[in-house]
N, C-alpha and C positions, 0 to 999 in steps of 0.2 A: 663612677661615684658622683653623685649631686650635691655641689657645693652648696651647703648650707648659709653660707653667703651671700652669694649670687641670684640664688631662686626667692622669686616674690612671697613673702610671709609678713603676717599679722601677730602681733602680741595680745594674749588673753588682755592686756587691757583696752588695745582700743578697740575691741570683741566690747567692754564693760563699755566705754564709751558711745557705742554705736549703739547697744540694749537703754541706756538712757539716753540718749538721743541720735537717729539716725544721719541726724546732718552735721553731727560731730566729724564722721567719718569723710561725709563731702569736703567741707570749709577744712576739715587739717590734713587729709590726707588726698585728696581730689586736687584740690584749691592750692595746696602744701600753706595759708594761713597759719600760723602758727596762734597756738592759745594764750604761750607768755602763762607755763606753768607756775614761773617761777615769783610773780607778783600775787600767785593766790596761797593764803595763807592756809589751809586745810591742804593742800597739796605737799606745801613745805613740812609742814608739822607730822604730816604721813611720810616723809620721807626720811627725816629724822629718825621716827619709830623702827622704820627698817634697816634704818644703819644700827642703831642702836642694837636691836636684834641679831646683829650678826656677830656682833660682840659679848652682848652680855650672855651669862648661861649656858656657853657654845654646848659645856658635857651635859644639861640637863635632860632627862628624857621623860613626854609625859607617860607614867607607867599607868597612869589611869586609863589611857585609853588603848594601852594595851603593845606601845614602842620600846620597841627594841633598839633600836638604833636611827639615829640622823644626820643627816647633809642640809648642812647650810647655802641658802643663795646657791640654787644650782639650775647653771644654765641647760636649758634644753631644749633642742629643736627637729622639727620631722618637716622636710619637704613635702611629704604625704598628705601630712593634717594641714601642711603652709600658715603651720603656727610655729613661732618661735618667745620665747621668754624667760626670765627667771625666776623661780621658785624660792618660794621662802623659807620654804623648808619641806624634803622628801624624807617623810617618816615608813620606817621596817616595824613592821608591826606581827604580833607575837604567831600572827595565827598564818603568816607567811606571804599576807598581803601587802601592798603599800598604799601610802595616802602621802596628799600634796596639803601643809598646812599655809596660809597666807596670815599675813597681819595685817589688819585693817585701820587705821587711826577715824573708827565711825561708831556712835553712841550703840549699844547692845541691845539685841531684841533675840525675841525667844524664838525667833526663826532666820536662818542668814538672808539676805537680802537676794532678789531674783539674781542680779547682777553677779553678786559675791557666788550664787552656786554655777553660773555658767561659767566664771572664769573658773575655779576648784575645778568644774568638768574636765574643763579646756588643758589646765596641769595636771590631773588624772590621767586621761588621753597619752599626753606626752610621757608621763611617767609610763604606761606599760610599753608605749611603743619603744621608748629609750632601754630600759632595764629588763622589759620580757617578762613582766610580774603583771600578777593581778593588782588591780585597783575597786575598791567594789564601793570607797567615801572618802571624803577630804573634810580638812579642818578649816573652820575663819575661827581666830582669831581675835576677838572687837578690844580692842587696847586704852580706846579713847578714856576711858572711866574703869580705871583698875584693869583688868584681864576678864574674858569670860569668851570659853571656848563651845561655839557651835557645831554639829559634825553634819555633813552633806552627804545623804544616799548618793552615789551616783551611780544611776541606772540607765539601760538604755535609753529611755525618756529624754531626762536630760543632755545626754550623751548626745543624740541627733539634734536638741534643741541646740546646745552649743556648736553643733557642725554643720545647721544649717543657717545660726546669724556667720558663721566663718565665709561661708557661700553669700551673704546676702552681702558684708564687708566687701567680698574682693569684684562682686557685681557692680558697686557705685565705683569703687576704682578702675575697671574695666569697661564701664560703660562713659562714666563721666557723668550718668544723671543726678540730680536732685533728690535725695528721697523725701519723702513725707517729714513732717518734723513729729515731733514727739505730740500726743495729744494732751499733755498733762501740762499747763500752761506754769504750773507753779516752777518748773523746775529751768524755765526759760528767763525768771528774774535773774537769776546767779552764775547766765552762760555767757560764756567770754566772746559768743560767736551775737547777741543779743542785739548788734545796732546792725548788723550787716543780714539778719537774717530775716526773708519777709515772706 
């Protein structure tokens, strides 16, 4: 058996980290540079949300989209996928499938964000491989401004998109190289990595 411990694995977020910027994953996990999550204030305020969440509501179930039942904060790992994380919520839904919901502390828009649907793939993923069910969409979430919940196809598309940034993650860890930065300049004002990276 393969200790799920011991074998090298990535978490759907810094999967998110590395889709918004690829040199996230150099400088914090190449480098081990720490980000110092805990001085950013939208990190903190995101975290709160999920503690909260595990608290509040535990029996609620959304019947709108069709759940039957749910687990809260449920860890789950595959050596296979060498993703490991935890879930915000693995919802049993009426038609015998499952779905992974996340909670976001991020303003709402009428589509989930790229990031937001790769990691949902990425716990999709885990979820059939752990439990042996179909997964065919996941939930975000967006909390920041009241509740408003998006739901995410997850289709093969997807499904390789998120298992080949998984590949691309354990490439700069295995290699050591530099990757490209992100081409979107705006998102480089608010990065913790921003006086060290050139």
């Amino acid at each position: 058996m393969i200790d799920t411990e011991t074998t090298p694995m990535i978490t759907p977020y810094e999967v998110v980290e590395h889709v918004f910027c690829p040199r996230f994953t150099y400088f914090e996990k190449a480098l081990m540079i720490p980000q110092h999550e805990e001085q950013r204030y939208k990190v903190q305020a995101g975290r709160a949300v999920h503690e909260r969440r595990t608290t509040e509501n535990r029996d609620y179930l959304r019947s709108k989209i069709g759940a039957v039942d749910k687990e809260i904060a449920v860890y789950l790992a595959s050596p296979k996928l060498r993703v490991r994380g935890v879930v915000d919520e693995v919802l049993t839904l009426a038609d015998g499938t499952m779905a992974p919901l996340d909670y976001k502390y991020t303003p709402y828009r009428e589509q989930a964000f790229k990031t937001h649907q790769v990691q949902v793939a990425l716990y999709g993923l885990l979820i059939r491989e752990v439990y042996g069910r179909p997964v065919t969409r996941g939930y975000v979430a967006y909390v920041r401004d009241g509740s408003r919940l998006v739901e995410v196809e997850i289709d093969a598309r997807l499904e390789a998109t998120a298992l080949r940034l998984v590949d691309e993650v354990f490439d700069v860890l295995n290699t050591g190289r530099i990757p490209r930065r992100t081409p979107d300049r705006a998102k480089c004002v608010d990065c913790c990595y921003k006086n060290i990276c050139v």
